[in-house]
N, C-alpha and C positions, 0 to 999 in steps of 0.2 A: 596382714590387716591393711599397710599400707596399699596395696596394688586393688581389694579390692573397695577402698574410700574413693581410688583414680576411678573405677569402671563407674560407679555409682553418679562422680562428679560429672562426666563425661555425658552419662545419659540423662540427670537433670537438664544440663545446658540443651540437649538436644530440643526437652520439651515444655523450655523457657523461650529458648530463639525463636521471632519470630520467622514467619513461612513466607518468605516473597520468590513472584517470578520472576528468573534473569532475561532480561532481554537486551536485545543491544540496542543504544540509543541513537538516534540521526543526527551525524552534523552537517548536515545540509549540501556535503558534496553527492555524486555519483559514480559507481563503480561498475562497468561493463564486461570483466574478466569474472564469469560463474565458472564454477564448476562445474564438470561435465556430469551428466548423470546418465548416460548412452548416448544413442544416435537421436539426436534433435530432442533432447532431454538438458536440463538444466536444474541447479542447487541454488536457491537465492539462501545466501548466508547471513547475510548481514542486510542494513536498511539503505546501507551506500549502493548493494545491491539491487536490491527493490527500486532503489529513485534510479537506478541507473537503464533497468527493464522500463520504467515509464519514459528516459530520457530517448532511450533504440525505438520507442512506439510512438513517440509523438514524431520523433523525425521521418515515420514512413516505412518502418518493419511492424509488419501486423504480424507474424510469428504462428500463421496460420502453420498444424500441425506440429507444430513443437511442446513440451510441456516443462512446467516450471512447476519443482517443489519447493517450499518453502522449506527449512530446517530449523530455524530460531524463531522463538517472539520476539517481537520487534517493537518500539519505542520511538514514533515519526517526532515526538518533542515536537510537539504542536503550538505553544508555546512560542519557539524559537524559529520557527522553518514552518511556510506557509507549501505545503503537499501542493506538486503539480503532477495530477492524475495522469495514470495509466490510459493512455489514449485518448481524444477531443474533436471535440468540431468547435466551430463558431460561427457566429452570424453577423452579418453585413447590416448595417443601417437599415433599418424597417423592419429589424426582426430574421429576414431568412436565410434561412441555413448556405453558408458558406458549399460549394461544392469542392473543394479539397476538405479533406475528413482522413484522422489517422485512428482508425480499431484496432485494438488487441483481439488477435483471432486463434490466439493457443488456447491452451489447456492451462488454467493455474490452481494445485493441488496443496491448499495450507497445509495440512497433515495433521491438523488438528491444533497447531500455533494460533500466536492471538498478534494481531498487529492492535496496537493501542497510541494513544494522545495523535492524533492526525488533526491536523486542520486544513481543508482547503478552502478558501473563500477567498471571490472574486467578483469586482466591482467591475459589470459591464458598461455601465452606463445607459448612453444614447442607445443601445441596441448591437452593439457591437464589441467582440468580444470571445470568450470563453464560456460556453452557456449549457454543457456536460463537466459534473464535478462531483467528484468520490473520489474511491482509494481507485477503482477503473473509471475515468471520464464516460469513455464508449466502449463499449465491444460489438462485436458480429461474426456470429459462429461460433461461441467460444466456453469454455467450459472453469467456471469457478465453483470451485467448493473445499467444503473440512476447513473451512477457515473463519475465525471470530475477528471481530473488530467491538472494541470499546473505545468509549470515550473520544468518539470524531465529533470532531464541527465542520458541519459543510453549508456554505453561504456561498449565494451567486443572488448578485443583483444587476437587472435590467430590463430595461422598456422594451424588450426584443417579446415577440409573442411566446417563445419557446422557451424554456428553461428547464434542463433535466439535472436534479441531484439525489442521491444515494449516498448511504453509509457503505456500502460495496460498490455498485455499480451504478452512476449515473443515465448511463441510455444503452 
């Protein structure tokens, strides 16, 4: 009798607990070692990851023909840590686009994950500035999909004529 009060207890608790999704949360550093996933294939694990793919793209690897899976849901703690997009342009005084410009130009394959609380917002001012803002600033050529995003904030302010923002992709 005793053994089956245990089985019983067990499976109430199951369908009293409530149902949350784990995600790992960002503490605002960056992580550049993924895992392999083949030849020019990549595993973004974590969110130190992710920031760390937007940090190798804004320095000037566009990542053309490589692909990046995601494998977790992810938690940018938006909140605490202001998201600096997966690839950007910006613009010079009077508005026009800066000619140095960094794209993400792979393949990036959510798998059906959710990146959640992101904020990126950016005060350009006079015209000058960061004036591409999402979870991808920019791309060119490039392939995103199977991926959900809730709960972004994305604000970009400035007197520049151009201004591109997206809950995915920016420009």
């Amino acid at each position: 009798m005793k053994k089956n009060f245990t089985i019983l207890t067990i499976m109430a608790m199951a369908f009293i607990m409530p149902f949350t999704i784990n995600a790992n949360t960002w503490n605002g550093s960056t992580d550049t070692e993924w895992r392999s996933a083949g030849t020019n294939a990549y595993y973004i694990d974590t969110a130190e990851e992710l920031a760390g793919l937007a940090s190798k793209v804004n320095s000037g690897t566009n990542y053309s023909g490589y692909t990046f899976y995601l494998t977790a849901n992810l938690d940018l703690n938006g909140s605490s840590h202001n998201w600096d997009p997966i690839g950007y342009f910006n613009s010079v005084p009077g508005g026009a686009i800066k000619s140095s410009e960094n794209y993400f130009s792979g393949t990036f394959n959510g798998q059906r994950y959710t990146i959640s609380n992101y904020s990126a917002s950016y005060n350009a001012g006079s015209g000058t500035g960061k004036i591409t803002v999402g979870l991808f600033g920019a791309i060119r050529s490039a392939s995103i999909k199977n991926i959900t995003v809730t709960n972004s904030y994305v604000y970009v302010k400035s007197n520049a004529y151009h201004i591109y923002g997206g809950a995915i992709a920016g420009w």
